[in-house]
N, CA, C and O atoms as a MOPAC input file, in Angstrom:
PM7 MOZYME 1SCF
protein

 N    -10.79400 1     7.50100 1   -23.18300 1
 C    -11.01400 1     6.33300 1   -22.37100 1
 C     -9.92800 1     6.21100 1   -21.29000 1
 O    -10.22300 1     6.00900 1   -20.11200 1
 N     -8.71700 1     6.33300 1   -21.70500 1
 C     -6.87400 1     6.93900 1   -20.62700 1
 C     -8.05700 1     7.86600 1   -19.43400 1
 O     -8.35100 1     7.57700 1   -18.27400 1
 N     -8.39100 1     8.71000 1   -20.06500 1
 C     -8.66900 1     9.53200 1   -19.10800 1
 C     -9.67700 1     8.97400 1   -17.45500 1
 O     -9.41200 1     9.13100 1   -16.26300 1
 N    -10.69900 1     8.39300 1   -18.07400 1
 C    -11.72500 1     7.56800 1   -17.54300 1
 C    -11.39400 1     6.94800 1   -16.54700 1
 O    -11.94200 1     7.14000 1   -15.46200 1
 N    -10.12800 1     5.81300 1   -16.78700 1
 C     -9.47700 1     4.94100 1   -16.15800 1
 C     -8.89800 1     5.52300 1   -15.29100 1
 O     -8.93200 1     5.12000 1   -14.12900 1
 N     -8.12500 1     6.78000 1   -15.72400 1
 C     -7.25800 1     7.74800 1   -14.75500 1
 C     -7.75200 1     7.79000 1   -13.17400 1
 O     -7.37300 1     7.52100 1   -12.03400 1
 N     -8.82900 1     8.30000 1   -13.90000 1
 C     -9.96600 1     9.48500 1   -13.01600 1
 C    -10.70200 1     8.09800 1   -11.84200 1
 O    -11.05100 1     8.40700 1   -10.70300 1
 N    -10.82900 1     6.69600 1   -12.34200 1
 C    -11.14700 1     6.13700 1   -11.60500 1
 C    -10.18800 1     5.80600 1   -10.22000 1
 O    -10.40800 1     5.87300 1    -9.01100 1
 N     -8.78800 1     5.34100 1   -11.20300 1
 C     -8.18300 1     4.76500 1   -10.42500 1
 C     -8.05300 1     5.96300 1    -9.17000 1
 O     -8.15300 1     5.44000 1    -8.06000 1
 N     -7.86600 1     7.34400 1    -9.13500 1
 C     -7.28400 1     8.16500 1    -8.48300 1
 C     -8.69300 1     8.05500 1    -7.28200 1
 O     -8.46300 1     8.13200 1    -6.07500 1
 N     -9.62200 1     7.93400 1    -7.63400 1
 C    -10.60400 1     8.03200 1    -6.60300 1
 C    -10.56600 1     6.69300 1    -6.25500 1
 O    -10.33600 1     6.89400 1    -5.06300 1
 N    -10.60800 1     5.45900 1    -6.34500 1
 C    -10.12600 1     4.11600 1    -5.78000 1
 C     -9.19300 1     4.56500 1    -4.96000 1
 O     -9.64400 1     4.53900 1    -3.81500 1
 N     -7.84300 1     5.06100 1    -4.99900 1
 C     -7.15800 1     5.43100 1    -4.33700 1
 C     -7.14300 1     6.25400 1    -3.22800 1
 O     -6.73500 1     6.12400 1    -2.07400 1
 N     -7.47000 1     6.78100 1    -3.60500 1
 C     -8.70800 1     7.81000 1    -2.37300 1
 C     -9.41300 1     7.30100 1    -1.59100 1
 O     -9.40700 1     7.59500 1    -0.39600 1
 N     -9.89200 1     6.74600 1    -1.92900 1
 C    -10.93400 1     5.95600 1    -0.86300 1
 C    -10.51500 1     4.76400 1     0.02300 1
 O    -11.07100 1     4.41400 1     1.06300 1
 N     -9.02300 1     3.98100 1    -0.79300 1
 C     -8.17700 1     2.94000 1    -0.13600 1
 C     -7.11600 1     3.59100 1     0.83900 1
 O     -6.38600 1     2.96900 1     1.61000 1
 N     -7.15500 1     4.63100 1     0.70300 1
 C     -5.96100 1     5.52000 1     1.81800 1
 C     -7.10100 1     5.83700 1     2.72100 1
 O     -6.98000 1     5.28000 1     3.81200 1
 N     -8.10100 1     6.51600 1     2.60100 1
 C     -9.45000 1     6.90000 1     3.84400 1
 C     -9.41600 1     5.55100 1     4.46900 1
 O     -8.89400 1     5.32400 1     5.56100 1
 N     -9.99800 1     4.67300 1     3.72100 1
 C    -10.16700 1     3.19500 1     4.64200 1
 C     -8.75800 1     2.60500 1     5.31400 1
 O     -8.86600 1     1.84100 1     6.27300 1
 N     -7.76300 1     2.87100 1     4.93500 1
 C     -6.55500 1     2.45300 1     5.96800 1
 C     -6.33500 1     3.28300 1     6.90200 1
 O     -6.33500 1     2.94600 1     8.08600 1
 N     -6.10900 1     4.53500 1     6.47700 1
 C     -6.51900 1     6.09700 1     7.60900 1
 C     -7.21600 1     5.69900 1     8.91100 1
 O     -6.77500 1     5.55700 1    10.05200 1
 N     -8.63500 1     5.54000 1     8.30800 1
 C     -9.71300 1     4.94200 1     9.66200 1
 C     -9.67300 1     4.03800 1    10.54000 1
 O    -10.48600 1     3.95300 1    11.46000 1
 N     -8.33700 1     2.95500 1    10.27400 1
 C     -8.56700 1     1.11500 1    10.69500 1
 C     -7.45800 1     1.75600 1    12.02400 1
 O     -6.34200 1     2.27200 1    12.06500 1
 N     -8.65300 1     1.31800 1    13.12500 1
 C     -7.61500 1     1.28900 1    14.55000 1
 C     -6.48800 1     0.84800 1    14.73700 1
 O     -6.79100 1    -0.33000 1    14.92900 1
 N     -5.30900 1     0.88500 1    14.84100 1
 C     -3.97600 1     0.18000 1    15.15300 1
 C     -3.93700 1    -1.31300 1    15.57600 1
 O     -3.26300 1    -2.31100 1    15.32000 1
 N     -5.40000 1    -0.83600 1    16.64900 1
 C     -4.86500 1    -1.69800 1    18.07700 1
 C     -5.59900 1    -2.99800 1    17.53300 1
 O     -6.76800 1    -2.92600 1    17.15500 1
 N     -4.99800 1    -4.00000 1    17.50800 1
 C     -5.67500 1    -5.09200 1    17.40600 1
 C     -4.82200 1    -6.42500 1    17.11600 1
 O     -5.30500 1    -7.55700 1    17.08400 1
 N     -3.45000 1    -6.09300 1    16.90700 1
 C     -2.19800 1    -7.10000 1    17.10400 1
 C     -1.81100 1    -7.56400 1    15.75700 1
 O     -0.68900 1    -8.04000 1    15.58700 1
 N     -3.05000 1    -7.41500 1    14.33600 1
 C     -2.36600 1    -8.21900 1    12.93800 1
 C     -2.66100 1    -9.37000 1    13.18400 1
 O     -3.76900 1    -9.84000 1    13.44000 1
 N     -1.62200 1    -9.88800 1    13.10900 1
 C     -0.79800 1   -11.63700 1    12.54300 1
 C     -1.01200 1   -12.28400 1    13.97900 1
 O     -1.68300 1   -13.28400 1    14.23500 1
 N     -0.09000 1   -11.27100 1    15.09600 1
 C      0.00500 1   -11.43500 1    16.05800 1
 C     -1.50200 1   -12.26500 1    17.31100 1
 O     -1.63200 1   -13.10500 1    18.20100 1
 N     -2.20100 1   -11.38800 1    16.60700 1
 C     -3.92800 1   -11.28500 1    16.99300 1
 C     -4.23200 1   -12.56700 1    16.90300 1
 O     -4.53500 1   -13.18700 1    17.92200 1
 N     -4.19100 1   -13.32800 1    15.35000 1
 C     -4.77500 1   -13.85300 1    15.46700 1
 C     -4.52400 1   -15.54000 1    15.91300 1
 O     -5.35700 1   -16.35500 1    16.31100 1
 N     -2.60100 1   -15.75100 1    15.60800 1
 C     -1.75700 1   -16.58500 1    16.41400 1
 C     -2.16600 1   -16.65900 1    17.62500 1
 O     -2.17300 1   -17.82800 1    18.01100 1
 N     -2.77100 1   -15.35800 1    18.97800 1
 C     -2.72800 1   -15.41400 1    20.15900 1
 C     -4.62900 1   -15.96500 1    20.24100 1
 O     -5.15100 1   -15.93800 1    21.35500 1
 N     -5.19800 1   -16.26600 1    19.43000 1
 C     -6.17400 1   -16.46800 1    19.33100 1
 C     -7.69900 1   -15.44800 1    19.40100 1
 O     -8.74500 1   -15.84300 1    19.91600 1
 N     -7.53200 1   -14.28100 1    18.85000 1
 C     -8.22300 1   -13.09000 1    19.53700 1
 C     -9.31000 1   -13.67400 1    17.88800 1
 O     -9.09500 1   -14.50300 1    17.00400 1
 N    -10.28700 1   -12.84900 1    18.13300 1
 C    -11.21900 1   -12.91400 1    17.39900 1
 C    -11.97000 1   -11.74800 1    17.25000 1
 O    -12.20100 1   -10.98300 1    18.18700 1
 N    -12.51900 1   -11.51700 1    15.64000 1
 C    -12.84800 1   -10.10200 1    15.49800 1
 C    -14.58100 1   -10.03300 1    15.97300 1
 O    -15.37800 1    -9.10700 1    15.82400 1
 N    -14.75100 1   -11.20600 1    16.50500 1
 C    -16.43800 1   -11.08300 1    17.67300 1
 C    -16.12400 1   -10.42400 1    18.70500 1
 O    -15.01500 1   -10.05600 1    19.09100 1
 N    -17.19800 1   -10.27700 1    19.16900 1
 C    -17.33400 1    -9.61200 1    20.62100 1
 C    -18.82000 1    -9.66500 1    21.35800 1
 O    -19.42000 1    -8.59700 1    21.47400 1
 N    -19.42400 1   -10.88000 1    21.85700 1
 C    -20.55800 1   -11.17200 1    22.26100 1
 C    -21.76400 1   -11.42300 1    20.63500 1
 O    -22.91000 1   -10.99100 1    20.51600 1
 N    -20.92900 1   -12.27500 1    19.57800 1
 C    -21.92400 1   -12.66600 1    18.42900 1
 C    -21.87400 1   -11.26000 1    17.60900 1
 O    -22.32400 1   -11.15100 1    16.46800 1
 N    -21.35600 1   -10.35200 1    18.23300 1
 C    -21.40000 1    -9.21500 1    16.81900 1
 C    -20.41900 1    -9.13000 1    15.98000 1
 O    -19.37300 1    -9.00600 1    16.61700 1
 N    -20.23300 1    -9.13500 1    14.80700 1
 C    -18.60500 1    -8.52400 1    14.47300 1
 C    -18.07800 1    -7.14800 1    14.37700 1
 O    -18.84100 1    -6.38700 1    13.78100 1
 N    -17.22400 1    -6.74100 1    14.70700 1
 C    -16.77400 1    -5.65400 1    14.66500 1
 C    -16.08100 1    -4.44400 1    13.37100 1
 O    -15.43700 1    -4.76000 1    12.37000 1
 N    -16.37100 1    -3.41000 1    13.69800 1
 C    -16.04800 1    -2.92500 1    12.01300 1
 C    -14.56900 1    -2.94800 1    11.18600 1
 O    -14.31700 1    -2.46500 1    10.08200 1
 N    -13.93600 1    -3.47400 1    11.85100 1
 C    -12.70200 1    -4.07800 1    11.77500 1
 C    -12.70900 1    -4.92100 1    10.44800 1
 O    -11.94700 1    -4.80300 1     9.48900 1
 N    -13.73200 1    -5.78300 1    10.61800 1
 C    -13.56200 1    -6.75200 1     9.56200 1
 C    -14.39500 1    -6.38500 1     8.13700 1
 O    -14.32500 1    -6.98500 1     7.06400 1
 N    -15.28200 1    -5.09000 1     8.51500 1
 C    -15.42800 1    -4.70400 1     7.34700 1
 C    -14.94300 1    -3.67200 1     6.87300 1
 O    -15.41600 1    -3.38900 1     5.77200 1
 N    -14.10200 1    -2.91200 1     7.29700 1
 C    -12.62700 1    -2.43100 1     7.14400 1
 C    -11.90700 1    -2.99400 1     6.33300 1
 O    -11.53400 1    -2.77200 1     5.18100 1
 N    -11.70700 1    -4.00500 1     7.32500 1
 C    -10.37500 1    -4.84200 1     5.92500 1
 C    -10.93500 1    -5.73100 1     4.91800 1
 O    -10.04500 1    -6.27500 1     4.26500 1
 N    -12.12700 1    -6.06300 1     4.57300 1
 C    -12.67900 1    -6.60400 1     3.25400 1
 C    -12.43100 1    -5.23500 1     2.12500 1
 O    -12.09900 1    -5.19400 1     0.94100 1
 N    -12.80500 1    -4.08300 1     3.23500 1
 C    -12.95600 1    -3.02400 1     1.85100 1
 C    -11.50900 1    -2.89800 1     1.59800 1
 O    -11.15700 1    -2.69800 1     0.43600 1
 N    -10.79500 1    -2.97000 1     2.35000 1
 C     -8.92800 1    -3.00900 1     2.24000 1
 C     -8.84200 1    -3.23100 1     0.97100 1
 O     -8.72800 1    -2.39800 1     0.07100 1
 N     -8.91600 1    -4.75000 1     0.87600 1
 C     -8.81000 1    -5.39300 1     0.30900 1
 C     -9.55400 1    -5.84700 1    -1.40700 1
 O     -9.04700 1    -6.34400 1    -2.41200 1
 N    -11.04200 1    -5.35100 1    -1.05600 1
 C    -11.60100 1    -4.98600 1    -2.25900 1
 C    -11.31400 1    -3.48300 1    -3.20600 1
 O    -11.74800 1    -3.37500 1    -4.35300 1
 N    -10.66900 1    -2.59000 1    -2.64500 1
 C    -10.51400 1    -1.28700 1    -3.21700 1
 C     -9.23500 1    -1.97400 1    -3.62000 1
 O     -9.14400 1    -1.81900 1    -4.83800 1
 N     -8.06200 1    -2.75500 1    -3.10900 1
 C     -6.35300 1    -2.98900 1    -3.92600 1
 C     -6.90300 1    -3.87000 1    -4.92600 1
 O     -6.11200 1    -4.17300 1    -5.81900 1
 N     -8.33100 1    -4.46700 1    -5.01400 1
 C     -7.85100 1    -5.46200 1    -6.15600 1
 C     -8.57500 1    -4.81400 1    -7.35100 1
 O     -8.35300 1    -5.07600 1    -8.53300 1
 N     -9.60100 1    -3.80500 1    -6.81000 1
 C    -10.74400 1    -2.94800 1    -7.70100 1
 C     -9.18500 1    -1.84800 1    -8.57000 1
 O     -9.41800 1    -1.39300 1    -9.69000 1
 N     -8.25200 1    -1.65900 1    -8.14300 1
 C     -7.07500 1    -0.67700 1    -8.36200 1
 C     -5.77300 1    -1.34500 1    -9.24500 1
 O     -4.91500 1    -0.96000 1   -10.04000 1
 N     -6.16400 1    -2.48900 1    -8.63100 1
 C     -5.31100 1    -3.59800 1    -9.81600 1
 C     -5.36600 1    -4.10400 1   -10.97200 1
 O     -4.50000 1    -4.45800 1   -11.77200 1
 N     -7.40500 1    -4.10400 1   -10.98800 1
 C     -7.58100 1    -4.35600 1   -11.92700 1
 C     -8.08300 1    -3.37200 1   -12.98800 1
 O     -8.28000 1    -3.46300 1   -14.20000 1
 N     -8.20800 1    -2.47100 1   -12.15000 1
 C     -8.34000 1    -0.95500 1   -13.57500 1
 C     -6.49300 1    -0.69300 1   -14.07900 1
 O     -6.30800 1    -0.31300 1   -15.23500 1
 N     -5.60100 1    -0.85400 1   -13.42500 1
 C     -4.37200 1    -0.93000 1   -13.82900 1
 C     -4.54200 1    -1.98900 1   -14.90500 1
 O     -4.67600 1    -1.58800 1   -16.06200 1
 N     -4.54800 1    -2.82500 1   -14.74900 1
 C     -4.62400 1    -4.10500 1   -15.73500 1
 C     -5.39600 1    -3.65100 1   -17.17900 1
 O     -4.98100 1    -3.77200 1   -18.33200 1
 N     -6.53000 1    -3.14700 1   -16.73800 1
 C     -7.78700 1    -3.22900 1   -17.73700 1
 C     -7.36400 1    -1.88800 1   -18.81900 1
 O     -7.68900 1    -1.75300 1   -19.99800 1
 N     -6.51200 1    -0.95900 1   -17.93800 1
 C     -6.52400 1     0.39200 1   -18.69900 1
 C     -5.10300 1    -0.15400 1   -19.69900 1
 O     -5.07300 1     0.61400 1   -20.66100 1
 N     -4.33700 1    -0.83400 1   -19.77200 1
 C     -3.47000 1    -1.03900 1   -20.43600 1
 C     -3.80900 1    -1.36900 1   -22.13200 1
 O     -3.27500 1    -1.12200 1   -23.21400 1
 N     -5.03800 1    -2.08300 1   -21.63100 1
 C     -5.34900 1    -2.36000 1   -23.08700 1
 C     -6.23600 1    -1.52100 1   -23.91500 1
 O     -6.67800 1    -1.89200 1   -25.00200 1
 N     -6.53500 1    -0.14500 1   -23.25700 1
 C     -7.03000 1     1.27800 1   -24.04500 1
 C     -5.95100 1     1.91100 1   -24.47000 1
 O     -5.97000 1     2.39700 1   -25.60100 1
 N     -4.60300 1     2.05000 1   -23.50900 1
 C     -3.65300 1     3.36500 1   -24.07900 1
 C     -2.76400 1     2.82700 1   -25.36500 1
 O     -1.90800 1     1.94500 1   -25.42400 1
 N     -3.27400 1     3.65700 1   -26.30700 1
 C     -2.58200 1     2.91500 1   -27.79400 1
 C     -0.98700 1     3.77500 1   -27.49300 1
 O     -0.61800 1     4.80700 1   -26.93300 1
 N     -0.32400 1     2.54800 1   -28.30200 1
 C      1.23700 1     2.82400 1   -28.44700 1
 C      1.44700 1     1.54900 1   -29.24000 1
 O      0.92700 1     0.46600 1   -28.97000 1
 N      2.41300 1     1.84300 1   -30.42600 1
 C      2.77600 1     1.04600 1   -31.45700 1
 C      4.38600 1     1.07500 1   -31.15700 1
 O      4.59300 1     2.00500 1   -30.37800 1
 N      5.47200 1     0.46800 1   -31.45400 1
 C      6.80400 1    -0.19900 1   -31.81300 1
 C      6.89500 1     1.01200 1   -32.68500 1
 O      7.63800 1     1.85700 1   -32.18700 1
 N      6.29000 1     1.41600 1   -34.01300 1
 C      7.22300 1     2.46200 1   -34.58600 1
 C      6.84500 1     3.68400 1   -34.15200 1
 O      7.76000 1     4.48800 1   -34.33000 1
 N      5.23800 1     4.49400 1   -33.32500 1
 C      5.41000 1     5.73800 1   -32.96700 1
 C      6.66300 1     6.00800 1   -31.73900 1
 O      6.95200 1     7.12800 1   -31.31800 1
 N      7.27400 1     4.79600 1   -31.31500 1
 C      8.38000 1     4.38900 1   -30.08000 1
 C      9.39600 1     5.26400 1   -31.43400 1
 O      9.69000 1     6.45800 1   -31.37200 1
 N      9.65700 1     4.64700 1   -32.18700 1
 C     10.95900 1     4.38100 1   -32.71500 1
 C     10.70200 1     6.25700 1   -33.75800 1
 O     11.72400 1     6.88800 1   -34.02800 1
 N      9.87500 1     6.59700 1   -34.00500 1
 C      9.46600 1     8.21200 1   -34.79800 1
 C      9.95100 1     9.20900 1   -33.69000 1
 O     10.47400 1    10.27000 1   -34.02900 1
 N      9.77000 1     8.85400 1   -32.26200 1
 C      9.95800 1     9.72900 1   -31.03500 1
 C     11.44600 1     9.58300 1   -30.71900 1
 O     12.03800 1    10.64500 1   -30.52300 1
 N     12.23800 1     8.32000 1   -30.62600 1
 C     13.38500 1     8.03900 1   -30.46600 1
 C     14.47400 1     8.25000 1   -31.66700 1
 O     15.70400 1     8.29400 1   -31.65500 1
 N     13.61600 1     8.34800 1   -32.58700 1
 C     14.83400 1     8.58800 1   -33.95000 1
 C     15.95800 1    10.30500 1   -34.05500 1
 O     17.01700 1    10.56300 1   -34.62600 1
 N     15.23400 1    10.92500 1   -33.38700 1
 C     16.11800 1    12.07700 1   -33.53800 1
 C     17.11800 1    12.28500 1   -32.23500 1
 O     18.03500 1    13.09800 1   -32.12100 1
 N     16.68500 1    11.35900 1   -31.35000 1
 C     17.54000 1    11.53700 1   -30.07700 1
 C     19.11500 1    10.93200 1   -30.52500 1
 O     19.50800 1     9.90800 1   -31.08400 1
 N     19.66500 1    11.96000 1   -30.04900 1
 C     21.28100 1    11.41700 1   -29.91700 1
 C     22.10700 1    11.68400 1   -31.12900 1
 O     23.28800 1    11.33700 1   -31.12200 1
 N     21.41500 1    12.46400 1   -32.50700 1
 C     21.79800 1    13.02500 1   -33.15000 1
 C     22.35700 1    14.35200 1   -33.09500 1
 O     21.73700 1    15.17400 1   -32.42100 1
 N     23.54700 1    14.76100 1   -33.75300 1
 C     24.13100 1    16.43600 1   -33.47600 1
 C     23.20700 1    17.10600 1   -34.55100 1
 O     23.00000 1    16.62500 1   -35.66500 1
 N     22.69600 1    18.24000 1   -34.09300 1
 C     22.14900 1    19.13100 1   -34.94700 1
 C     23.07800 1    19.67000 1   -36.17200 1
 O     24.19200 1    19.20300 1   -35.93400 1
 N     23.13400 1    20.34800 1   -37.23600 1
 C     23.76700 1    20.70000 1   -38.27900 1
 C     24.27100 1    22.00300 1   -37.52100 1
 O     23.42700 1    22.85800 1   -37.25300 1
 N     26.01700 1    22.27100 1   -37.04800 1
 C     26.24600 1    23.51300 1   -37.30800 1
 C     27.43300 1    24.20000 1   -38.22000 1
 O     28.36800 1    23.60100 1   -38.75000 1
 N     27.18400 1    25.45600 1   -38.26000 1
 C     27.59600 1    25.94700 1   -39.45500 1
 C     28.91300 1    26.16000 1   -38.99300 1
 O     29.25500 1    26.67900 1   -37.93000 1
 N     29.81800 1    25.57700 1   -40.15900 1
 C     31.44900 1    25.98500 1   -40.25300 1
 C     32.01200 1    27.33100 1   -39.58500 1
 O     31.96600 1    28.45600 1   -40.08100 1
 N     32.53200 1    26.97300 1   -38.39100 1
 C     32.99900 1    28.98100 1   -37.76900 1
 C     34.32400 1    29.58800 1   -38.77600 1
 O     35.23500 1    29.06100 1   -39.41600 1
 N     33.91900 1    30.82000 1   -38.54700 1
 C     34.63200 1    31.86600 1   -39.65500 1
 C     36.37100 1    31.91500 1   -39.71500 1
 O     37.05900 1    31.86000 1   -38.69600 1
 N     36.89000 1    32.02200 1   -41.01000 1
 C     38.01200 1    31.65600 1   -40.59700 1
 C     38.92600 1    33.21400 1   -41.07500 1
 O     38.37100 1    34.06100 1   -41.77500 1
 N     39.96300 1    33.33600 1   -40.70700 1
 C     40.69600 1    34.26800 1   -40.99100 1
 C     41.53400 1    34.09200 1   -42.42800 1
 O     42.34600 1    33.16800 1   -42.39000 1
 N     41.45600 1    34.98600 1   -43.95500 1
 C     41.90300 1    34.38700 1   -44.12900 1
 C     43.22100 1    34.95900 1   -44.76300 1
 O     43.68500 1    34.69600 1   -45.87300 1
 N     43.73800 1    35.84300 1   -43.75500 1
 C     45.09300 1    36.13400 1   -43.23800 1
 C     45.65300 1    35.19800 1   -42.70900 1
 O     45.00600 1    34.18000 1   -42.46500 1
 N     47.20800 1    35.30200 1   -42.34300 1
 C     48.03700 1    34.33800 1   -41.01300 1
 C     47.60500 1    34.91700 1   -40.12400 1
 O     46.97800 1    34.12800 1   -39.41700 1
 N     47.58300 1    35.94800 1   -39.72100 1
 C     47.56200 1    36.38200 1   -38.14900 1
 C     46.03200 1    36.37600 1   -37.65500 1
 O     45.10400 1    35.86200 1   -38.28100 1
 N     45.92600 1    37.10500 1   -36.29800 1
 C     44.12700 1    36.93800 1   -35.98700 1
 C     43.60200 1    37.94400 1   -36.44500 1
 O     44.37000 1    38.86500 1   -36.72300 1
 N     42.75800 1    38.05700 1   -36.58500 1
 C     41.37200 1    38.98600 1   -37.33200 1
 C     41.20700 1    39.99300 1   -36.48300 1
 O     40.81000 1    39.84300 1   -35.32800 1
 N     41.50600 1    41.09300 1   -37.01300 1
 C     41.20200 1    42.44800 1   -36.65900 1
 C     40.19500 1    43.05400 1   -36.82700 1
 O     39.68900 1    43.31700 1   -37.91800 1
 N     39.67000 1    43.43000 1   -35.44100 1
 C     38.39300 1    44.63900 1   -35.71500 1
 C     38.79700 1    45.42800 1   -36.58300 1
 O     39.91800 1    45.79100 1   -36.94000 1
 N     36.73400 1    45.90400 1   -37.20700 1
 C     36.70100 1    46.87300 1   -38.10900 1
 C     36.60600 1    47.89300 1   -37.52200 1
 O     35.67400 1    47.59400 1   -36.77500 1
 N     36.90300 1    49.07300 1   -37.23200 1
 C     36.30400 1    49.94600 1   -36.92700 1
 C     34.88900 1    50.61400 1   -37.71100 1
 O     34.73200 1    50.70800 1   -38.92800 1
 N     34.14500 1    50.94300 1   -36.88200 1
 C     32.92000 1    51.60900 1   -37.14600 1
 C     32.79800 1    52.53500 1   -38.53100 1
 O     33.38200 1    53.60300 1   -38.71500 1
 N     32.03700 1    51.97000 1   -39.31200 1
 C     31.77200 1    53.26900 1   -40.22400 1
 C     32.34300 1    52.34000 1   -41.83600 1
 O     31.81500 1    52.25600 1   -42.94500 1
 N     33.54700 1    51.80700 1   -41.30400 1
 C     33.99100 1    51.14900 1   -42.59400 1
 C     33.34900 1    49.48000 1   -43.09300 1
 O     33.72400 1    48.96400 1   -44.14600 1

């Protein structure tokens, strides 16, 4: 079901980067619509505004599969704590060899 959600969201995404990709620059924003411009043009509207509905419907269609997929991906408090339990522990190593002369340890030669 992780997977499902995945696979959606990535094509939502896809399709919300194409539709911003496509949206003309020119048209001022904020600016636009303070200076009083309007997205008519002789009673038609322009694709501008259905541009940015889909903007806007693909971030919330992407928000809410974020939202929705949370409550498929299982994770419990102790498979957390089974994964974290061996971290930060020293592995067991074995006592290094000791001489047990005073002086340092002399090669054997071969054969003996």
């Amino acid at each position: 079901m992780v997977i499902l959600f995945v696979v959606l969201i990535i094509i939502a995404c896809g399709i919300l980067g194409f539709i911003v990709l496509v949206q003309n620059p020119k048209g001022g924003g904020l600016a636009g619509n303070i200076a009083g411009f309007s997205n008519q043009f002789m009673g038609v509207k322009q694709t501008t505004d259905v541009l940015e509905k889909g903007t806007w419907l693909f971030a919330g269609v992407i928000g809410a599969l974020c939202l929705i997929s949370t409550f498929f991906i299982s994770g419990s408090s102790s498979s957390v704590e089974d994964r974290t339990k061996g971290l930060g522990t020293p592995t067991q190593q074995s006592a290094p060899v000791t001489n047990p002369g005073n002086g340092p340890a002399q090669p054997q030669p071969p054969g003996k």
